[in-house]
GUVO-42805 format. One record per residue (C-alpha): residue in one letter; x, y, z; residue number from 1. Coordinates in Angstrom, 2 decimals. Layout:
BEGIN
[site 'A'; [X; Y; Z]; NUM],
...
This chain:
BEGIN
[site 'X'; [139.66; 27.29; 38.62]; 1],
[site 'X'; [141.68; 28.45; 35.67]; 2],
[site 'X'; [139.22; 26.78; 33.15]; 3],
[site 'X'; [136.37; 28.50; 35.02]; 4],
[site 'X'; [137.64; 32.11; 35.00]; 5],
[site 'X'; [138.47; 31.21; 31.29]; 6],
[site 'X'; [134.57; 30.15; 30.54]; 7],
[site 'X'; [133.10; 33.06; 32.21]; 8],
[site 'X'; [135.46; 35.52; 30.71]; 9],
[site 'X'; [134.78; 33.97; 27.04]; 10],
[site 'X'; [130.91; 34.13; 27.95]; 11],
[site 'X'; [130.69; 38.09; 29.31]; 12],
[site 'X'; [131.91; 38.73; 25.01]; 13],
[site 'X'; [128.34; 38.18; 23.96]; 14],
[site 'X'; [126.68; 39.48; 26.96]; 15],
[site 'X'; [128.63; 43.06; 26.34]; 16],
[site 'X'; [127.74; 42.97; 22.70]; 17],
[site 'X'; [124.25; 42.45; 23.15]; 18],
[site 'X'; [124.15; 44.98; 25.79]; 19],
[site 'X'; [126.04; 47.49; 23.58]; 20],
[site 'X'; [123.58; 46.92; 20.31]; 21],
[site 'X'; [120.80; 47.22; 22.82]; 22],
[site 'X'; [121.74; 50.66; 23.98]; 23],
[site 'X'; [122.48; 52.02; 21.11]; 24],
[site 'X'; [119.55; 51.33; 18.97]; 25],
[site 'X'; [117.90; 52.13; 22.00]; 26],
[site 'X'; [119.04; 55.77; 22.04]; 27],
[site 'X'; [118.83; 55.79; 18.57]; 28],
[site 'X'; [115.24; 54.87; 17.59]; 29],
[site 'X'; [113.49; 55.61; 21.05]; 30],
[site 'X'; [115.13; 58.63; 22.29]; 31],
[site 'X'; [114.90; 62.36; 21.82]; 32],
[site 'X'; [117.11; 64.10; 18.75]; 33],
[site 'X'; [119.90; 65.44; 20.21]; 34],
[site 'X'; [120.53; 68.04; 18.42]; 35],
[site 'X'; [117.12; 69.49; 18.69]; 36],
[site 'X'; [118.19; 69.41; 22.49]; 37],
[site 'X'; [121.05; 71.22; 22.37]; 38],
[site 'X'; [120.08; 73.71; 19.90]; 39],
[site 'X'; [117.36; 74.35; 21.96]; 40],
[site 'X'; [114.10; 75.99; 21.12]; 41],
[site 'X'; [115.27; 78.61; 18.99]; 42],
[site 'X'; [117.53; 76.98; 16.90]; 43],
[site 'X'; [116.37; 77.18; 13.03]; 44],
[site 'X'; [116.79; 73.95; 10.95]; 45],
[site 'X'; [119.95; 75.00; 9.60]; 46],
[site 'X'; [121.34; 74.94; 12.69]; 47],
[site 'X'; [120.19; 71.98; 14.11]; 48],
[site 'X'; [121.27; 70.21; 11.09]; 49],
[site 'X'; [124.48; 71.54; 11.74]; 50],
[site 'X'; [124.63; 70.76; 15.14]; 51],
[site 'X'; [123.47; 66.74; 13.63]; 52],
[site 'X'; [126.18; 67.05; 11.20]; 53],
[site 'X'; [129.16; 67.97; 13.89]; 54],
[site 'X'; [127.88; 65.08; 16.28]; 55],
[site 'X'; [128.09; 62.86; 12.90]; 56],
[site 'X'; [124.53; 61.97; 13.44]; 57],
[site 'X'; [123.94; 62.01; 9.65]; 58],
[site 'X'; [126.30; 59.15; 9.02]; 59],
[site 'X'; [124.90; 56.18; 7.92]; 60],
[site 'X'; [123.58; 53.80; 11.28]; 61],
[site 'X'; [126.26; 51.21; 10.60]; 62],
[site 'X'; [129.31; 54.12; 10.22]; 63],
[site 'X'; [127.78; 55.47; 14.00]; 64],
[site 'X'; [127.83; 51.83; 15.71]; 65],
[site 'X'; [131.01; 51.28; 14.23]; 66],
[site 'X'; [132.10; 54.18; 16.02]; 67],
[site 'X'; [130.35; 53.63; 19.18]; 68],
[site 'X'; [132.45; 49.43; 18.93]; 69],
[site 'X'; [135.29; 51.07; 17.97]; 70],
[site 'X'; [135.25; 53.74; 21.47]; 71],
[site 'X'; [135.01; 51.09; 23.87]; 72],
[site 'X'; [137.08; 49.01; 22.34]; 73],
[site 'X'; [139.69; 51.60; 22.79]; 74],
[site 'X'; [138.13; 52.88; 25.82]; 75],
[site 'X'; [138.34; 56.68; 24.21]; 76],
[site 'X'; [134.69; 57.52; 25.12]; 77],
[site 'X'; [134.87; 60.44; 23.20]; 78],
[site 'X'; [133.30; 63.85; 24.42]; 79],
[site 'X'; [130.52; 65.13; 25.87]; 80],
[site 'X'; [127.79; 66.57; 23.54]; 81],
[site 'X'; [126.82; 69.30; 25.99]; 82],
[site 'X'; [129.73; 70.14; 27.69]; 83],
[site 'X'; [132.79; 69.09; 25.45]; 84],
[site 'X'; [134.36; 67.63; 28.25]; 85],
[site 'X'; [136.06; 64.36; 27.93]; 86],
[site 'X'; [133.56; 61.25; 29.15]; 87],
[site 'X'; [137.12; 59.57; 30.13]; 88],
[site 'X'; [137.61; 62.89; 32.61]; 89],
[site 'X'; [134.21; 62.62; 33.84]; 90],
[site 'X'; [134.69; 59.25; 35.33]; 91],
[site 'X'; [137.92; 60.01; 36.96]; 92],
[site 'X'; [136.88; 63.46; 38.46]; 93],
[site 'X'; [133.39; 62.40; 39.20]; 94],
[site 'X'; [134.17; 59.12; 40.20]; 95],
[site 'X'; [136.19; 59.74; 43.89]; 96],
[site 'X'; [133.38; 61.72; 44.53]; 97],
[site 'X'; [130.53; 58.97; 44.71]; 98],
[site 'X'; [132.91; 56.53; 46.32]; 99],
[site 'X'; [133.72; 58.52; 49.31]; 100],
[site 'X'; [129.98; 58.53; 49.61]; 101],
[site 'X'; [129.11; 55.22; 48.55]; 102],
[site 'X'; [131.72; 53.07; 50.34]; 103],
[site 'X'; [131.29; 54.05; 53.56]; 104],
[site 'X'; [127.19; 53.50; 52.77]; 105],
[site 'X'; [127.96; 49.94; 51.81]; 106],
[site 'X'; [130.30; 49.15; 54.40]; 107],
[site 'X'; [128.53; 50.03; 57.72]; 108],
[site 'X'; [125.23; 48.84; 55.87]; 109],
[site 'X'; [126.58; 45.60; 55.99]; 110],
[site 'X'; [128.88; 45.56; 59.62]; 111],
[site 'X'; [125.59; 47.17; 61.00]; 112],
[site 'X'; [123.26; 44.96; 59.37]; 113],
[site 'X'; [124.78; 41.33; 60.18]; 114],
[site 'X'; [125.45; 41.57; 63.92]; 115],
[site 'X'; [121.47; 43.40; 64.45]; 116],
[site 'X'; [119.74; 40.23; 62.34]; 117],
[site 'X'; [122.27; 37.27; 64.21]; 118],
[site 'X'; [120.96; 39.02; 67.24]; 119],
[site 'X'; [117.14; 39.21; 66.77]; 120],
[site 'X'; [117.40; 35.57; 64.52]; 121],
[site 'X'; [118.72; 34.16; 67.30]; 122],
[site 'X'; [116.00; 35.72; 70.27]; 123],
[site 'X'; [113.14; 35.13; 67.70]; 124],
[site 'X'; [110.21; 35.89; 68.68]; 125],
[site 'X'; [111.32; 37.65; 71.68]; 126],
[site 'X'; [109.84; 41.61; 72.36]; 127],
[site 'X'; [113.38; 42.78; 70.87]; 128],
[site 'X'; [112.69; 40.84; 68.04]; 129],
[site 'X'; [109.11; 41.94; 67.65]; 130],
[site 'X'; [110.21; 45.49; 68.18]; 131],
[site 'X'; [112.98; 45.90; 65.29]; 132],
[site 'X'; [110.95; 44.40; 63.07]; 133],
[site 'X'; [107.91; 46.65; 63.25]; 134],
[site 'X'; [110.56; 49.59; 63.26]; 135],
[site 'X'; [112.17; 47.75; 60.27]; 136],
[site 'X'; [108.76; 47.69; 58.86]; 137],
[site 'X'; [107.81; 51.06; 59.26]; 138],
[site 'X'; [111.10; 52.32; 57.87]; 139],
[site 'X'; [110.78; 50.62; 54.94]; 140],
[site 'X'; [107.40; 52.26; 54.31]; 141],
[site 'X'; [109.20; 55.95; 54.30]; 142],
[site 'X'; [109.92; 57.43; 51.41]; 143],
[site 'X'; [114.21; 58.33; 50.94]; 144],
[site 'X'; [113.26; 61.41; 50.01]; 145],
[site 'X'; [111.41; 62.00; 53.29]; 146],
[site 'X'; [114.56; 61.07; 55.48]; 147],
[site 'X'; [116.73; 63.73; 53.15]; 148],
[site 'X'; [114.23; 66.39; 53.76]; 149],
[site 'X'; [114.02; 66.00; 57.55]; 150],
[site 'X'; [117.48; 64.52; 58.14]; 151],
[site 'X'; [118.58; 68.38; 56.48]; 152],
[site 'X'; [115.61; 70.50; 58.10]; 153],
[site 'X'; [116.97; 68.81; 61.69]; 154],
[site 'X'; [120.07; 67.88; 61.62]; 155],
[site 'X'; [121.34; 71.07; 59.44]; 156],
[site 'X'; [119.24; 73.71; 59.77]; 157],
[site 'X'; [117.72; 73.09; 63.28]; 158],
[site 'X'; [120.66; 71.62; 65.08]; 159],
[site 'X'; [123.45; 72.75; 62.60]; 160],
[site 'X'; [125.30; 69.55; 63.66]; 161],
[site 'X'; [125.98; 69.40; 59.53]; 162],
[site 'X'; [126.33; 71.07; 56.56]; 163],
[site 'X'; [123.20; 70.41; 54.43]; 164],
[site 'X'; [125.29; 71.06; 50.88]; 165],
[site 'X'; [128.97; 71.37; 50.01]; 166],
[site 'X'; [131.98; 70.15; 49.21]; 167],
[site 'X'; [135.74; 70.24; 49.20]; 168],
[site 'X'; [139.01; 68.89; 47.59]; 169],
[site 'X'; [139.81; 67.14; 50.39]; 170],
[site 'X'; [138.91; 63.62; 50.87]; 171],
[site 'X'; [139.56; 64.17; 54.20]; 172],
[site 'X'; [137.34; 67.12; 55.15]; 173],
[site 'X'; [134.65; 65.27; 53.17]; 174],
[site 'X'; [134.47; 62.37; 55.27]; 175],
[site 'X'; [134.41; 64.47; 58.26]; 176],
[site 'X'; [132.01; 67.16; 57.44]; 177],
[site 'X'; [130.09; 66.86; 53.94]; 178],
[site 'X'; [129.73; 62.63; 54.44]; 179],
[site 'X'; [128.15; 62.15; 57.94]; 180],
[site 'X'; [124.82; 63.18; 57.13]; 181],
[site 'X'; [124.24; 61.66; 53.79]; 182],
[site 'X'; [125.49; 58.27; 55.17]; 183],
[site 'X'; [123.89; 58.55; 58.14]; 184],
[site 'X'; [120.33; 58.93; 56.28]; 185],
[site 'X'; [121.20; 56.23; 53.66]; 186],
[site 'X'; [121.98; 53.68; 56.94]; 187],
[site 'X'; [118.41; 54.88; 58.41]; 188],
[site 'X'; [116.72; 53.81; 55.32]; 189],
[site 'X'; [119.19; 50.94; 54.40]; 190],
[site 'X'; [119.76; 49.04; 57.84]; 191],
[site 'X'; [116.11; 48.22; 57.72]; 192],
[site 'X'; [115.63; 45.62; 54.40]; 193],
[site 'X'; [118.89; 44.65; 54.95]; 194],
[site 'X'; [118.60; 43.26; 58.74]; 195],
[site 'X'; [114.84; 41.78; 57.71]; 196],
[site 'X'; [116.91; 39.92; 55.14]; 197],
[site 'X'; [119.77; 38.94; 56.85]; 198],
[site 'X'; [117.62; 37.67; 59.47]; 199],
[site 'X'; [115.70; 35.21; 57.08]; 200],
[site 'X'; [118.82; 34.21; 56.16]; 201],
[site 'X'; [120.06; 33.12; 59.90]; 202],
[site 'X'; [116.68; 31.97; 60.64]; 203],
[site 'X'; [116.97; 29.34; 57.92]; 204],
[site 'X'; [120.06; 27.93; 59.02]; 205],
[site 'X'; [119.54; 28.02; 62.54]; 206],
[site 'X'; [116.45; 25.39; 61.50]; 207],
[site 'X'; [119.07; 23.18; 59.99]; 208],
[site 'X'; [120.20; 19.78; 61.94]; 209],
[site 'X'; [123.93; 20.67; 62.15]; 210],
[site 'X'; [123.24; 23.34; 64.36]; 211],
[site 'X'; [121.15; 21.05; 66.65]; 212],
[site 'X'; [123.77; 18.39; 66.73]; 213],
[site 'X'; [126.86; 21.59; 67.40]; 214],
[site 'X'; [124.60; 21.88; 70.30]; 215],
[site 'X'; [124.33; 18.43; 71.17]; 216],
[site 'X'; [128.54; 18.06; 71.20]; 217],
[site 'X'; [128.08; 20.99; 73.96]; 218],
[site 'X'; [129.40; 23.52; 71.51]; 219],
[site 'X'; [128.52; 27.16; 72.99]; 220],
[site 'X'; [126.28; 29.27; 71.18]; 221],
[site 'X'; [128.73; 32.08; 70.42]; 222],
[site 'X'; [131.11; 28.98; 68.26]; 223],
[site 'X'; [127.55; 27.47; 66.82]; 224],
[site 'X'; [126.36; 31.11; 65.91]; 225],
[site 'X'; [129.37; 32.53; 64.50]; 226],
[site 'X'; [131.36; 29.38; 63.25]; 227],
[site 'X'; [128.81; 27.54; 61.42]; 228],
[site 'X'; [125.56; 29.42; 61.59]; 229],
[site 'X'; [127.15; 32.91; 59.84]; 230],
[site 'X'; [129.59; 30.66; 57.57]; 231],
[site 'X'; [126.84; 28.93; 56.33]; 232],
[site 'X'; [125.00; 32.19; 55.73]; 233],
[site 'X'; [127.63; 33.59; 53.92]; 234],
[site 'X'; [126.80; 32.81; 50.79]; 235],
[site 'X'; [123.60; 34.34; 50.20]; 236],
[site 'X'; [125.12; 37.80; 51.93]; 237],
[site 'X'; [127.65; 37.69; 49.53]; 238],
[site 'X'; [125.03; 37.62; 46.84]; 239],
[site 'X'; [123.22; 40.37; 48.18]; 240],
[site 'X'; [126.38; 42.35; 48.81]; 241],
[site 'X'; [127.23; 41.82; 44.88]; 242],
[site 'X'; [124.06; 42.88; 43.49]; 243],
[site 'X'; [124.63; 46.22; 45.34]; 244],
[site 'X'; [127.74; 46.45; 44.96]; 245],
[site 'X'; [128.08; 47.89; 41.12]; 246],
[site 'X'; [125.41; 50.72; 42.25]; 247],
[site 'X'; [128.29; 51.96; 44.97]; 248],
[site 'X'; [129.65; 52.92; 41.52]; 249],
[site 'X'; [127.05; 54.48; 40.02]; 250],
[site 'X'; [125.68; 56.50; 43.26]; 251],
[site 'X'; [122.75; 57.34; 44.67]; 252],
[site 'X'; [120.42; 60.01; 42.61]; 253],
[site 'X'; [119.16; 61.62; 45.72]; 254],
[site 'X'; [122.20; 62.00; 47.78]; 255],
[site 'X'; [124.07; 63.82; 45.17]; 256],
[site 'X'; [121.55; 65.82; 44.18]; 257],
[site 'X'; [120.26; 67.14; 47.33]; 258],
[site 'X'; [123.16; 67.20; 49.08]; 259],
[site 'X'; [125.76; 68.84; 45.98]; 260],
[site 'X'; [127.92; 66.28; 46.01]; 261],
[site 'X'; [129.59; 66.16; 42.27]; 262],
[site 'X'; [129.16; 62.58; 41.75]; 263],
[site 'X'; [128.51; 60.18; 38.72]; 264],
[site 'X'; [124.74; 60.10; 39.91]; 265],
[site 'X'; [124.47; 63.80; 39.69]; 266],
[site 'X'; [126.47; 63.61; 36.32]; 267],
[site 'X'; [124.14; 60.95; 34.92]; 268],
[site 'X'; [120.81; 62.92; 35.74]; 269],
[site 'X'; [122.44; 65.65; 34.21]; 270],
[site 'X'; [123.20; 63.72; 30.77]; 271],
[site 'X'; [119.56; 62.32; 30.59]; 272],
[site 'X'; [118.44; 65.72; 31.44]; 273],
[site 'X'; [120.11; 66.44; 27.95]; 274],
[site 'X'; [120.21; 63.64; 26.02]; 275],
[site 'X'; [124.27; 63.60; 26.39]; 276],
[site 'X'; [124.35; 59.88; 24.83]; 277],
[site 'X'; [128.45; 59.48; 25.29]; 278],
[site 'X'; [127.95; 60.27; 28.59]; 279],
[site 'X'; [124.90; 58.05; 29.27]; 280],
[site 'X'; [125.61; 55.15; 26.82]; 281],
[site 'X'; [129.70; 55.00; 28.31]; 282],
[site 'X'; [127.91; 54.30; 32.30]; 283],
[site 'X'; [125.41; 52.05; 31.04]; 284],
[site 'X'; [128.53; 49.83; 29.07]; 285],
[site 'X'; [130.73; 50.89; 31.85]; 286],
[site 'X'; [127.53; 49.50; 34.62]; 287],
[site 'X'; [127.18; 46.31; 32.89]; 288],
[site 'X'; [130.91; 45.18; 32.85]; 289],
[site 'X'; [131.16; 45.84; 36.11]; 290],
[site 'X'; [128.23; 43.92; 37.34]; 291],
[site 'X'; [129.71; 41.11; 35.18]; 292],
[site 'X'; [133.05; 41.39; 37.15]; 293],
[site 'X'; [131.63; 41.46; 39.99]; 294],
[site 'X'; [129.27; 38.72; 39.57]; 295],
[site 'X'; [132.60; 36.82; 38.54]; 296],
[site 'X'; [133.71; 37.38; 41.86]; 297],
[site 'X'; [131.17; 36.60; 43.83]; 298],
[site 'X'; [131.41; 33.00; 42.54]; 299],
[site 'X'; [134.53; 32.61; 42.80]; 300],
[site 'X'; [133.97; 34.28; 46.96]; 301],
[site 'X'; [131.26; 31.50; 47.03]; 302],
[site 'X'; [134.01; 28.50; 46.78]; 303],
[site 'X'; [136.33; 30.11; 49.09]; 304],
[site 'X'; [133.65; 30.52; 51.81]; 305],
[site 'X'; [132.26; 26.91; 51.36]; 306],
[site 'X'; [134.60; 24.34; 49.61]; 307],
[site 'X'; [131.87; 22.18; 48.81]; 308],
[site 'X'; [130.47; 24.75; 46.30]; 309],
[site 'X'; [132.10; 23.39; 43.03]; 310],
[site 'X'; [132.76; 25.69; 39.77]; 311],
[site 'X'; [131.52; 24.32; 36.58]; 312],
C-alpha cells in the first residue's frame, strides 16, 4: 500500500505541471488583456500600460510563469487584480460558504439516492418502478434554472416558507433558514440521474450468479440485498461519488448566484466576469489537485470495500 500511495503521489508531479503550463498559456495567449479590463473603456493607453506594468504583465513570458511556479509552490496566491484582496483570503472566507451548501447537497443526494434505486432495482418492472422512472425522466428534462425560478416564486414569495436571498454569519442560522431551499431544489434535480444510475448499477448485480445461489442457501432478501448486492455495488458509487465530489468545492453557479450566497462559485463568475487571472488560475490549480486527491482516495476506498481489488 505504501509503494502505491508513493507511485501515485510521484505521478500527480507531471499531471500538475502540465495542468499549470496549460492554464497559463491559456490565459495568456487566448484570453482578454487584463488591463484593458480593468481600466475599462475610458482608460487612455498610458494608463492601461500602467495598469500592465503594475500587474508585471510586461515582464518577459518566462519571468511571469516563473512567478506563477513560484506562487503555488509557496501557496502565496498573490492578490486579486480587481479587488486587491488576498486569493489566499478568498478561499478561506468564501470557502465555508459553498460547503454549508454543498455538503449537505452531496450527502442526502447520495442517502436519498441509494435506498430509492435498491428499491425500484429490486421490484423491476413493477408500476413503482415504471412510475419513478418516467418522473426520473421527466426531471431530468427540466432545466436547473427552471426549478430555482419556481422553487423561489412558490416556495418564497407565494408560501414564504423561505427566504429567497440572504445570508448570515452563522453557520447555524444558515442551515436552518438560507440552506433549505437551495438544497431542497438541487435534490429535486439531483435525486433523479442519480437513482436511474444507481439503479443500473443494482440491476447488474442482482443478474449475477452469487445472488442466485445467496438465495439458494435460503439467505433472506434483506442479507442478499444489502450484504452482497450493495457491497458489490459499492464500487462504482464510490466512483460516481468521487467525480462529484471536487465540484462540492467549487459550488454550484446557480445556487450562489440566485440565491446570494457568497460562495467560491459566485467568486469565480465574478473573476471571469473580469478577467481576475490569480483568482481564476489559483481554483483551476487548486480544482485539479483536489480531483487528484480525491481520485487517490477513491482507489484506495475501492480495496477496502472489496479486498480482491489489488493496487498496482
Amino acid at each position: 500500500m505504501a509503494a502505491y500511495l508513493i507511485r501515485r503521489l510521484w505521478q500527480m508531479i507531471p499531471t500538475l505541471i502540465g495542468v499549470v503550463l496549460l492554464v497559463f498559456f491559456l490565459f495568456k495567449y487566448f484570453g482578454g488583456d487584463p488591463a484593458e479590463i480593468l481600466g475599462g473603456l475610458n482608460a487612455t493607453p498610458q494608463q492601461v500600460d500602467a495598469i500592465r506594468e503594475q500587474l508585471g504583465l510586461n515582464k518577459p513570458v518566462w519571468q511571469q510563469l516563473l512567478i506563477y511556479f513560484r506562487s503555488i509552490v509557496t501557496l502565496d496566491w498573490g492578490h486579486s487584480w480587481a479587488t486587491q484582496e488576498a486569493v489566499s483570503n478568498i478561499f478561506a472566507t468564501r470557502a465555508p460558504a459553498t460547503l454549508t451548501v454543498m455538503l449537505p447537497i452531496l450527502a442526502l443526494d447520495t442517502l436519498l439516492a441509494l435506498p430509492i434505486a435498491m428499491w425500484v432495482a429490486y421490484r423491476r418492472g413493477s408500476l413503482a418502478d415504471r412510475s419513478i422512472m418516467v418522473i426520473s425522466t421527466i426531471a431530468l428534462s427540466v432545466s436547473f434554472l427552471v426549478y430555482i425560478i419556481v422553487g423561489q416564486y412558490v416556495f418564497g414569495f407565494q408560501l414564504g416558507w423561505f427566504p429567497v436571498q440572504g445570508w448570515s454569519d452563522s453557520t447555524w442560522t444558515n442551515l436552518v433558514t438560507y440552506v433549505p431551499l437551495p438544497v431542497l431544489l438541487a435534490l429535486l434535480v439531483g435525486l433523479a440521474p442519480q437513482t436511474r444510475l444507481y439503479r443500473t448499477f443494482f440491476l447488474d448485480e442482482l443478474g449475477h450468479d452469487y445472488v442466485r445461489t445467496a438465495r439458494a442457501k435460503g439467505m433472506t432478501e434483506r442479507t442478499v440485498l444489502f450484504k452482497h448486492v450493495l457491497r458489490n455495488a459499492m464500487i462504482p458509487i464510490v466512483t460516481n461519488i468521487a467525480l462529484a465530489l471536487p465540484g462540492v468545492f467549487v459550488g454550484s453557479f446557480l445556487i450562489e448566484v440566485f440565491f446570494s450566497i457568497p460562495g467560491l462559485g459566485r467568486e469565480i463568475i465574478l473573476a471571469v466576469n473580469r478577467s481576475d487571472y490569480p483568482v481564476i488560475q489559483a481554483v483551476t490549480v487548486y480544482l485539479a489537485m483536489l480531483t487528484m486527491l480525491v481520485n487517490l482516495g477513491a482507489d484506495i476506498l475501492y480495496k477496502l470495500i472489496d479486498p480482491r481489488v489489488v493496487l498496482k
